[in-house]
TIMI-899186 format. One record per atom (N, C-alpha, C): residue number from 1; atom name; x, y, z. Coordinates in pm, whole numbers, plus 50000, padded with zeros to 5 digits. Layout:
<recs>
<rec num="NUM" atome="CA" px="X" py="Y" pz="Z"/>
...
</recs>
This chain:
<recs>
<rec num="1" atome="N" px="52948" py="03250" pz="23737"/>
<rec num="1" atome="CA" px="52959" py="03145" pz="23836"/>
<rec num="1" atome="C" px="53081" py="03059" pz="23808"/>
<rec num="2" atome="N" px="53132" py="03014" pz="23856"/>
<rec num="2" atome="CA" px="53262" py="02931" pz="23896"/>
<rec num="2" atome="C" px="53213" py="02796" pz="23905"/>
<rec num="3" atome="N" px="53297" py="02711" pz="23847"/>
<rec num="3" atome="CA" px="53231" py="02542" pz="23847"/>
<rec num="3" atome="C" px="53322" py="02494" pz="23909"/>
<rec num="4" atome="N" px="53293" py="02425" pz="24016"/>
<rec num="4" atome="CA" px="53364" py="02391" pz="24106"/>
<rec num="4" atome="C" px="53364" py="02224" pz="24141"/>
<rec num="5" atome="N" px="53405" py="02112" pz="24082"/>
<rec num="5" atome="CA" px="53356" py="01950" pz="24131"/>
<rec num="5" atome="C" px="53215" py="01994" pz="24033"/>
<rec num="6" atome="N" px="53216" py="01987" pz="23926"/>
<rec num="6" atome="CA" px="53031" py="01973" pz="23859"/>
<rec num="6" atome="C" px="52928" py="02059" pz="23936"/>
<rec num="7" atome="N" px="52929" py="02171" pz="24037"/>
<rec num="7" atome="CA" px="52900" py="02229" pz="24132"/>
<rec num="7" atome="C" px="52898" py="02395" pz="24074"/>
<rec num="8" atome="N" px="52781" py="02457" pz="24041"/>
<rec num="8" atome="CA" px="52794" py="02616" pz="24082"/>
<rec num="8" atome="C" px="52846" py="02680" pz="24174"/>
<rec num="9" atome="N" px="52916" py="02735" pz="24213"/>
<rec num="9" atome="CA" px="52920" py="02820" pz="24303"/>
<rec num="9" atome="C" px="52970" py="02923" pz="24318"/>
<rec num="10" atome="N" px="52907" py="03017" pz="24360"/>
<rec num="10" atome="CA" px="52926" py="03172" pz="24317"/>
<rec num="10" atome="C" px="53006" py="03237" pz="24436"/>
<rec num="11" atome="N" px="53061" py="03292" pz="24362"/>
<rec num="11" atome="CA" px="53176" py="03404" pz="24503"/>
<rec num="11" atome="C" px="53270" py="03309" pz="24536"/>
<rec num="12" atome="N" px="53391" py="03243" pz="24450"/>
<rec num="12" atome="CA" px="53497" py="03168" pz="24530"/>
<rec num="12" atome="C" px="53559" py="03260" pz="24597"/>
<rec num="13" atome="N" px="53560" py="03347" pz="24495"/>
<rec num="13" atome="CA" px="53695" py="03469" pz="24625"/>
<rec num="13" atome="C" px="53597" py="03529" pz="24742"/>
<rec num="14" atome="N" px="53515" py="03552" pz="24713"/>
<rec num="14" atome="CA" px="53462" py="03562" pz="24862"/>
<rec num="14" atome="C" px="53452" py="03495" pz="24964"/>
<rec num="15" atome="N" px="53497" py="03379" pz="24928"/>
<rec num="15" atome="CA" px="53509" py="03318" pz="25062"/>
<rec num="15" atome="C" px="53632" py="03290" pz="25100"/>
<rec num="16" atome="N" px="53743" py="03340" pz="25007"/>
<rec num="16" atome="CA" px="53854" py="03311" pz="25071"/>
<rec num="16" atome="C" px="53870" py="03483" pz="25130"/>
<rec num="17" atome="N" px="53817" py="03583" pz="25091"/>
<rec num="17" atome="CA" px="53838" py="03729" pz="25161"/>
<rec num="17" atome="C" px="53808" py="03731" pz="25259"/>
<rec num="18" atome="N" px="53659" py="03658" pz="25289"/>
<rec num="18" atome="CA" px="53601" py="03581" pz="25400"/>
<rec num="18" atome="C" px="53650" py="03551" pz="25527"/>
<rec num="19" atome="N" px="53754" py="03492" pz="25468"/>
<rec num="19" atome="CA" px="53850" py="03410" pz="25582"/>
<rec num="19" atome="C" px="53993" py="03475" pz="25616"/>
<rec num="20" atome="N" px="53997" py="03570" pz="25508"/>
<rec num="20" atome="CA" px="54129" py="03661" pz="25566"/>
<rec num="20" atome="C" px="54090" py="03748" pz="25665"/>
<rec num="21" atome="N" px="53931" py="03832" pz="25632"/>
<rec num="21" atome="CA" px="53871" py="03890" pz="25750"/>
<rec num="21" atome="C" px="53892" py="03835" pz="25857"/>
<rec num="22" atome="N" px="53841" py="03707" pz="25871"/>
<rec num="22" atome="CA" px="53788" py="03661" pz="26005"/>
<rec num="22" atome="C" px="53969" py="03571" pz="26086"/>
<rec num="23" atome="N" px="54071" py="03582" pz="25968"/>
<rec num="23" atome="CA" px="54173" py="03574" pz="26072"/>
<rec num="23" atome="C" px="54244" py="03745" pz="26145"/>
<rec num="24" atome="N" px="54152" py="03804" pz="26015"/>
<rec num="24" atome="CA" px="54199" py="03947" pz="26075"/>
<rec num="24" atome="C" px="54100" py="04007" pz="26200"/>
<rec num="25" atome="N" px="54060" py="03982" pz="26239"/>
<rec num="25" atome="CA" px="53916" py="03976" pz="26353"/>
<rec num="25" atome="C" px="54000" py="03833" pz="26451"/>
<rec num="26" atome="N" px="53997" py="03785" pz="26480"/>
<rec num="26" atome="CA" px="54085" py="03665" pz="26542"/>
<rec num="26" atome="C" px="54208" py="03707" pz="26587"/>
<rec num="27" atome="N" px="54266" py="03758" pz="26495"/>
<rec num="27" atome="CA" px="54394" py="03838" pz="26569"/>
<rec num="27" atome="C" px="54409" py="03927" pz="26700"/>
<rec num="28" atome="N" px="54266" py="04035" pz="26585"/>
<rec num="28" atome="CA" px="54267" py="04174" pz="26719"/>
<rec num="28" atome="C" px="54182" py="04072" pz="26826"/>
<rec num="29" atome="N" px="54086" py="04001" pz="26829"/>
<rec num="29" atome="CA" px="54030" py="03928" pz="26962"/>
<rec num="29" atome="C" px="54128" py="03891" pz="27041"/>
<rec num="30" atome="N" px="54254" py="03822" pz="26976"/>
<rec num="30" atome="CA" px="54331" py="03783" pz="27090"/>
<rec num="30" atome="C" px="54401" py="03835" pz="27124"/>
<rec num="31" atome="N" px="54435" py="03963" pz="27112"/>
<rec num="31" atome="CA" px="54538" py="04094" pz="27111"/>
<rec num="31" atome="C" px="54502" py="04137" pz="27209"/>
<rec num="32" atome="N" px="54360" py="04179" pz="27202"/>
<rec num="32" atome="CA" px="54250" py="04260" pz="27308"/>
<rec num="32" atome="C" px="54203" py="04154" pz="27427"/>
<rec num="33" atome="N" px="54256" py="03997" pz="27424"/>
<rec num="33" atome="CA" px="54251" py="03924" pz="27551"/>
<rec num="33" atome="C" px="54090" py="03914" pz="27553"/>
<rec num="34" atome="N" px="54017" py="03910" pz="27433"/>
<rec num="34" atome="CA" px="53861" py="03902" pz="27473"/>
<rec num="34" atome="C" px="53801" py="03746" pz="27514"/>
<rec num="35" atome="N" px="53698" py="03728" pz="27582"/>
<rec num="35" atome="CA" px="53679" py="03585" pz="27589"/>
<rec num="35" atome="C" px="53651" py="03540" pz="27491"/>
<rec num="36" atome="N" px="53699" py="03374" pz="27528"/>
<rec num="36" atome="CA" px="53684" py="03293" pz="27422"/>
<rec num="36" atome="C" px="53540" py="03241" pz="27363"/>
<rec num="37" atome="N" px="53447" py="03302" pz="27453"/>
<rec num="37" atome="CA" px="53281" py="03269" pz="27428"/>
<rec num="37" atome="C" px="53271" py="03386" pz="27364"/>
<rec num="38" atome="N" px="53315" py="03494" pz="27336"/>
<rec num="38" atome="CA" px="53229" py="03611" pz="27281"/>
<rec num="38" atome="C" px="53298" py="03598" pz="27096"/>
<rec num="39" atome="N" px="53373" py="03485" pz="27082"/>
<rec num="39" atome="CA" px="53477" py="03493" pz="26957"/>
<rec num="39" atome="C" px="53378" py="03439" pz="26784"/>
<rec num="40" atome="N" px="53297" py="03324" pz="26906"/>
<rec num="40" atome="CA" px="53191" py="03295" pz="26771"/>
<rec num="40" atome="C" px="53083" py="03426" pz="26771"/>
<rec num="41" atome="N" px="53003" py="03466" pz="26846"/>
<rec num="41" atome="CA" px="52952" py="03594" pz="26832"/>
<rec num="41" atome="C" px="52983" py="03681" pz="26736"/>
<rec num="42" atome="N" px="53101" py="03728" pz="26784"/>
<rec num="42" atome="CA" px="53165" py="03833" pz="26667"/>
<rec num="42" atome="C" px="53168" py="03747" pz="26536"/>
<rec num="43" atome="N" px="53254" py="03634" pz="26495"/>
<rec num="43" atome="CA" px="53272" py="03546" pz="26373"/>
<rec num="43" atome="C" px="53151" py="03562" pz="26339"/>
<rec num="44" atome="N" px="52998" py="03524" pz="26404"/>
<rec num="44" atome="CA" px="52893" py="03565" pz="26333"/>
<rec num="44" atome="C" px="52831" py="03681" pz="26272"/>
<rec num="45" atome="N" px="52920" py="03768" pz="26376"/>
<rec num="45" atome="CA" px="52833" py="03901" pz="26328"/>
<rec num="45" atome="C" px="52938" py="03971" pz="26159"/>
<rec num="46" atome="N" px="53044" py="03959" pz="26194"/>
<rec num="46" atome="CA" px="53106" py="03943" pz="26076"/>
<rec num="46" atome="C" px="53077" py="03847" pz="25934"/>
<rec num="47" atome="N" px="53060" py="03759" pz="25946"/>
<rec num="47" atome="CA" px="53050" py="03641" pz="25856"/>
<rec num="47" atome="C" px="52914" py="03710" pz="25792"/>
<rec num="48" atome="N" px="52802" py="03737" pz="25846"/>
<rec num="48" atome="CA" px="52621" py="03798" pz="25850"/>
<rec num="48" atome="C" px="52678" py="03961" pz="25743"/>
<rec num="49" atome="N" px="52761" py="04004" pz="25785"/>
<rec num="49" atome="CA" px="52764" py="04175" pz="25684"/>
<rec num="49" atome="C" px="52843" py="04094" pz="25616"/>
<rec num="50" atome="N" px="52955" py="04026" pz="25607"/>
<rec num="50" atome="CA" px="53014" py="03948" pz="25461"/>
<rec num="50" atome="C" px="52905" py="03923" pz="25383"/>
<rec num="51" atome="N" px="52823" py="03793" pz="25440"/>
<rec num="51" atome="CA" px="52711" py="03743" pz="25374"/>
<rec num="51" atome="C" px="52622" py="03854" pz="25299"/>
<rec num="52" atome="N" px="52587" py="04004" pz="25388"/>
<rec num="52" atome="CA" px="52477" py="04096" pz="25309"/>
<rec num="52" atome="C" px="52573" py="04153" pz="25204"/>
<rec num="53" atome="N" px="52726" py="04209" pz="25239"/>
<rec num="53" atome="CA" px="52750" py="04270" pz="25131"/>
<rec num="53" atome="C" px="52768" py="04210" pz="24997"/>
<rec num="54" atome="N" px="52779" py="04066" pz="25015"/>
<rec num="54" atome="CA" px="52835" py="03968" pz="24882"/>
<rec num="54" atome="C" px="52675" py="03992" pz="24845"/>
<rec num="55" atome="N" px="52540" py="04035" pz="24880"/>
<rec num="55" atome="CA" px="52439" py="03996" pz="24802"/>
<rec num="55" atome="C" px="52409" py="04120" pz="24795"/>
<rec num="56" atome="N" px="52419" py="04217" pz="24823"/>
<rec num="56" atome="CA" px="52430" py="04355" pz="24756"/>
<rec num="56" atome="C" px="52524" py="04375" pz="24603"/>
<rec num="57" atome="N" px="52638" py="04329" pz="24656"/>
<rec num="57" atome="CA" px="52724" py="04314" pz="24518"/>
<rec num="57" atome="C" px="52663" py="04247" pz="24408"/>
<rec num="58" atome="N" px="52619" py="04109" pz="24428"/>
<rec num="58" atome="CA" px="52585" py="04023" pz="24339"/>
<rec num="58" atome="C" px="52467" py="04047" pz="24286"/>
<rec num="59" atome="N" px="52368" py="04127" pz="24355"/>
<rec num="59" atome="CA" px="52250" py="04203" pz="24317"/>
<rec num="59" atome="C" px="52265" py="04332" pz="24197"/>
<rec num="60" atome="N" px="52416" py="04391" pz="24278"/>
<rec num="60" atome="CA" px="52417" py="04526" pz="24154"/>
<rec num="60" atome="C" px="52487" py="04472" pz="24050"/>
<rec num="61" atome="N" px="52590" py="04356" pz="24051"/>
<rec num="61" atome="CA" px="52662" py="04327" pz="23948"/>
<rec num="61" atome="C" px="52603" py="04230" pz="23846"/>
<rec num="62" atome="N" px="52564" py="04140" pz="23862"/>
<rec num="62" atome="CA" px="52467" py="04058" pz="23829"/>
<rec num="62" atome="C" px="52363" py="04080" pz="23790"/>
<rec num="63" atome="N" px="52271" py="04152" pz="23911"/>
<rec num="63" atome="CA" px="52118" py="04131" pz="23892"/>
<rec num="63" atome="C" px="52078" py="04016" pz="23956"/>
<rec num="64" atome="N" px="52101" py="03983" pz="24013"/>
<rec num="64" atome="CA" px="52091" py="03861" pz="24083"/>
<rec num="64" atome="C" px="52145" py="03829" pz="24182"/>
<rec num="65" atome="N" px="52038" py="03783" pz="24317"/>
<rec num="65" atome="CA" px="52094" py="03673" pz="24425"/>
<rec num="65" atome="C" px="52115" py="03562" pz="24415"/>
<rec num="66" atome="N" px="52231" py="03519" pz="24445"/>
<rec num="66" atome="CA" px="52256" py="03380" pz="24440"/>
<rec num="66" atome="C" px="52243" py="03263" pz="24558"/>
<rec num="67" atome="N" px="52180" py="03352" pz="24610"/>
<rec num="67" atome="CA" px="52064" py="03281" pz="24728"/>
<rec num="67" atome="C" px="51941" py="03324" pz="24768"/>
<rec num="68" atome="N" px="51868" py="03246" pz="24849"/>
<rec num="68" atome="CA" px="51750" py="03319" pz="24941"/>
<rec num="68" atome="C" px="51701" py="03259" pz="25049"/>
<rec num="69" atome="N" px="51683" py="03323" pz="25110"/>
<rec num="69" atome="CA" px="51645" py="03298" pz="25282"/>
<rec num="69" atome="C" px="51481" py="03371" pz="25292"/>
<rec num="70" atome="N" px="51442" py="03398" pz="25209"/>
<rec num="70" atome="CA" px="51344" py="03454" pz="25182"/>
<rec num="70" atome="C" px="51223" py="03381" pz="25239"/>
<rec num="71" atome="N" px="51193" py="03224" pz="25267"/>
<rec num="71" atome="CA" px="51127" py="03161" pz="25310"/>
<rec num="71" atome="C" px="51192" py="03139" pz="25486"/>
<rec num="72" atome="N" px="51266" py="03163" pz="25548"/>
<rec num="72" atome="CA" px="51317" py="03139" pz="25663"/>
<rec num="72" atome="C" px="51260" py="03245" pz="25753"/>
<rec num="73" atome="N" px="51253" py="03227" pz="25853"/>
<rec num="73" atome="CA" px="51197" py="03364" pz="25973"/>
<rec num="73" atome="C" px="51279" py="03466" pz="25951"/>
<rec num="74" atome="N" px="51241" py="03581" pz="25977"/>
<rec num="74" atome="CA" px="51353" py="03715" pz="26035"/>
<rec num="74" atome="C" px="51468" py="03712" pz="25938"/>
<rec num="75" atome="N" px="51405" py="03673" pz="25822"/>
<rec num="75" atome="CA" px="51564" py="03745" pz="25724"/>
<rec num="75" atome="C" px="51525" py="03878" pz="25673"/>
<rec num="76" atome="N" px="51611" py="03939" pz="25638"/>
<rec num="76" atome="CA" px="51586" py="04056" pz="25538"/>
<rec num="76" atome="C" px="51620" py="04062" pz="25406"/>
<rec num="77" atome="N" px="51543" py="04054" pz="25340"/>
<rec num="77" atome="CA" px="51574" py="04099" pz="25195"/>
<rec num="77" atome="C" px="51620" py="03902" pz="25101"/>
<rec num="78" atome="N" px="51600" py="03846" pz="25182"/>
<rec num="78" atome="CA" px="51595" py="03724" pz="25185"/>
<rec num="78" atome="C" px="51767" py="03705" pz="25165"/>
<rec num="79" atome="N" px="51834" py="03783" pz="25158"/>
<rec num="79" atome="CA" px="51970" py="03797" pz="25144"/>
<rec num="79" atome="C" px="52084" py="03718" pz="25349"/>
<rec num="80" atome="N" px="51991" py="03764" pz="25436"/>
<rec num="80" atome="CA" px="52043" py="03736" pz="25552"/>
<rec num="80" atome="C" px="51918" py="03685" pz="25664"/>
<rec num="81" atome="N" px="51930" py="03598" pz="25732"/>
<rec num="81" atome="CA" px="51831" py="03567" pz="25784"/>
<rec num="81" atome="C" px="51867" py="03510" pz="25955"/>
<rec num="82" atome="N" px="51786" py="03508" pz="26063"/>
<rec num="82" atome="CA" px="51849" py="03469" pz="26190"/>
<rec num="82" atome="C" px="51916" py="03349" pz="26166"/>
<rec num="83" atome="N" px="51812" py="03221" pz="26153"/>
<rec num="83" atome="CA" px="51847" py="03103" pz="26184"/>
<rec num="83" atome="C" px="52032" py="03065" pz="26120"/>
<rec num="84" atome="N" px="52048" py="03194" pz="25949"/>
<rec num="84" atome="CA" px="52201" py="03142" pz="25928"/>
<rec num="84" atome="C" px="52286" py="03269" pz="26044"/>
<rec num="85" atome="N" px="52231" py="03347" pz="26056"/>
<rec num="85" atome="CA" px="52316" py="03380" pz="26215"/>
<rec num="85" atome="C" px="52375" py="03347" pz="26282"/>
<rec num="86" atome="N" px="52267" py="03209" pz="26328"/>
<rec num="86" atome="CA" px="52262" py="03132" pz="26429"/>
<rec num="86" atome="C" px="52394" py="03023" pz="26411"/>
<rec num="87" atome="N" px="52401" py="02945" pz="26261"/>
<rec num="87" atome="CA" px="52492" py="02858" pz="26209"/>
<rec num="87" atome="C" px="52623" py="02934" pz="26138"/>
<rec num="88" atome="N" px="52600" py="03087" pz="26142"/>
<rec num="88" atome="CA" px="52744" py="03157" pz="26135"/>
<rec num="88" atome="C" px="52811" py="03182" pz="26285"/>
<rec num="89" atome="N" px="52749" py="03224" pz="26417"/>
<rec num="89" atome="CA" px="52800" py="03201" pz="26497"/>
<rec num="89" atome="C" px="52859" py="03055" pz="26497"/>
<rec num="90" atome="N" px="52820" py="02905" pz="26530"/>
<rec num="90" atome="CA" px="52849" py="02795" pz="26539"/>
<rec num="90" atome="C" px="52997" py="02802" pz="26461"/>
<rec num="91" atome="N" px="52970" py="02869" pz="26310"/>
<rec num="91" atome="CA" px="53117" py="02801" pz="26217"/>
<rec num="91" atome="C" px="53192" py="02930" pz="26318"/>
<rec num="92" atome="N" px="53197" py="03005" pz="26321"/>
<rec num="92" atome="CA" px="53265" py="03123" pz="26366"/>
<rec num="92" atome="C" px="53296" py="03088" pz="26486"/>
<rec num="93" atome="N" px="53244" py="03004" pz="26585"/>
<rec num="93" atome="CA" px="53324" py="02950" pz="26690"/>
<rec num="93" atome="C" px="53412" py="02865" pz="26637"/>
<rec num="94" atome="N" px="53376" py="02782" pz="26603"/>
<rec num="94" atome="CA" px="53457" py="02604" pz="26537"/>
<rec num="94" atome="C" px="53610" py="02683" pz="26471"/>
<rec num="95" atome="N" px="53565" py="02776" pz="26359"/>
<rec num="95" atome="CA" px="53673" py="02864" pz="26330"/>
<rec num="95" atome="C" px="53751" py="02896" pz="26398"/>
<rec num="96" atome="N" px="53751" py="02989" pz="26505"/>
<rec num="96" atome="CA" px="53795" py="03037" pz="26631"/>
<rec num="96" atome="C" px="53927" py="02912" pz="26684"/>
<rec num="97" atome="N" px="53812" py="02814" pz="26718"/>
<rec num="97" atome="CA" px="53876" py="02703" pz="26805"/>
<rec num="97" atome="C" px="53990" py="02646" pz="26710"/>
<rec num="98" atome="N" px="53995" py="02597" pz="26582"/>
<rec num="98" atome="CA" px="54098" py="02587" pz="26483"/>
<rec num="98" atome="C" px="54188" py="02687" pz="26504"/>
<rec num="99" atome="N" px="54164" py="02774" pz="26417"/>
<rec num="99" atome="CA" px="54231" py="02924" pz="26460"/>
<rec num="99" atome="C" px="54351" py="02956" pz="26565"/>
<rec num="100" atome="N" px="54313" py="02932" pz="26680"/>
<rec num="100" atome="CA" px="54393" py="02940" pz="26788"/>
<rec num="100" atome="C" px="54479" py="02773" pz="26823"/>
<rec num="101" atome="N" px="54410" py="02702" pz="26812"/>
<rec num="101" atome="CA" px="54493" py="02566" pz="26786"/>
<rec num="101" atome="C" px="54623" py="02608" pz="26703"/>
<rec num="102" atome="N" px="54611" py="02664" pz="26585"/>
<rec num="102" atome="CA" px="54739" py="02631" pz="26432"/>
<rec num="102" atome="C" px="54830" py="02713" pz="26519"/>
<rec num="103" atome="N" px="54732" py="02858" pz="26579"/>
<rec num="103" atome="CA" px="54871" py="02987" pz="26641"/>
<rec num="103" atome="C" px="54921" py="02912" pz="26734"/>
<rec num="104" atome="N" px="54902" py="02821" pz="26780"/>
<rec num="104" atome="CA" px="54940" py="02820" pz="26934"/>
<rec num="104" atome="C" px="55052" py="02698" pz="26886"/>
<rec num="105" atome="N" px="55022" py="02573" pz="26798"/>
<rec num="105" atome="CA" px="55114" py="02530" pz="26763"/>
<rec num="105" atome="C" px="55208" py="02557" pz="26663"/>
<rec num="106" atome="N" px="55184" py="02722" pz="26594"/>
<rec num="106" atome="CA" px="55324" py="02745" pz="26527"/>
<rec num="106" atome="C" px="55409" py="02805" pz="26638"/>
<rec num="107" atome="N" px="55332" py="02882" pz="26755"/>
<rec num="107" atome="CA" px="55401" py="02982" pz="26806"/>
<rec num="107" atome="C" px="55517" py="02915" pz="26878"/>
<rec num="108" atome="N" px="55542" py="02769" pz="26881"/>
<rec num="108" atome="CA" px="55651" py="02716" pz="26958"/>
<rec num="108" atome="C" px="55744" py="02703" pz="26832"/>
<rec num="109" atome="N" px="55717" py="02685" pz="26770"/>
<rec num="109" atome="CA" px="55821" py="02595" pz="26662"/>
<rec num="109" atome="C" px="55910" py="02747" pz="26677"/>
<rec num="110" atome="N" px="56039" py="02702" pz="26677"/>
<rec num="110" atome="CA" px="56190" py="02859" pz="26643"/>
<rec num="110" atome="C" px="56171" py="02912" pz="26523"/>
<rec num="111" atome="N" px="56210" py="02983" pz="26533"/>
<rec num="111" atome="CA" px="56271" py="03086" pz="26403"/>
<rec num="111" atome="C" px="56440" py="03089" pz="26366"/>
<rec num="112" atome="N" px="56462" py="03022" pz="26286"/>
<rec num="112" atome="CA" px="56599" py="03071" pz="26276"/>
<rec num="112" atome="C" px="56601" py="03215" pz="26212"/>
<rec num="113" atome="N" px="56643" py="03323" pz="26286"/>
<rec num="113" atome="CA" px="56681" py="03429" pz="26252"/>
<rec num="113" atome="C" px="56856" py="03478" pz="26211"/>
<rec num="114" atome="N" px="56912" py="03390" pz="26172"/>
<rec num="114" atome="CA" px="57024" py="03408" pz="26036"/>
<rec num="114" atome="C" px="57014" py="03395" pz="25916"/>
<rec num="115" atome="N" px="56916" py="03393" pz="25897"/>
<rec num="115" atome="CA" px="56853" py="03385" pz="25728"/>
<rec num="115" atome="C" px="56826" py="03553" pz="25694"/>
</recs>
């Protein structure tokens, strides 16, 4: 585990791989012109197999989950569960909406191309 501010927390790099995914998913969405309502959807459904495979990993490497959802409705394996579905879509929109904000205000700034 990684100590982070007096704080456990397990998988730092996973959450920054996390987020290279989901600008790499963000990209092809806006490539492919998909709507902007279907963007948290996907961010969730992505973010949900991030979430299972980091507890598959941490299960075989470890021996251990470093969470559980195990008391929540409709999870499996207490590793993934609806209701954080539900609050991975939400960040996975909010994401999204950032996301396209930063592109849209680098995409004006020039390039000097004589360098």
């Amino acid at each position: 585990l990684n100590i982070f501010f007096g704080h456990k927390i397990p998988f730092i790099p996973v959450y920054g791989i996390g987020g290279a995914i989901l600008v790499l998913v963000q990209d092809y969405l806006l490539e492919k012109k998909v709507n902007h309502i279907l963007f948290g959807f996907v961010n969730g459904v992505v973010i949900t197999i991030i979430e299972l495979i980091s507890g598959y990993f941490s299960l075989f490497v470890f021996g251990k989950i470093f969470w559980s959802y195990s008391k929540q409705l409709f999870n499996f394996e207490g590793i993934i569960s609806f209701p954080m579905f539900i609050l991975w879509v939400l960040v996975g929109y909010i994401f999204s909406i950032i996301y396209i904000l930063i592109i849209k205000k680098f995409e004006n700034i020039p390039v000097d191309k004589k360098r």
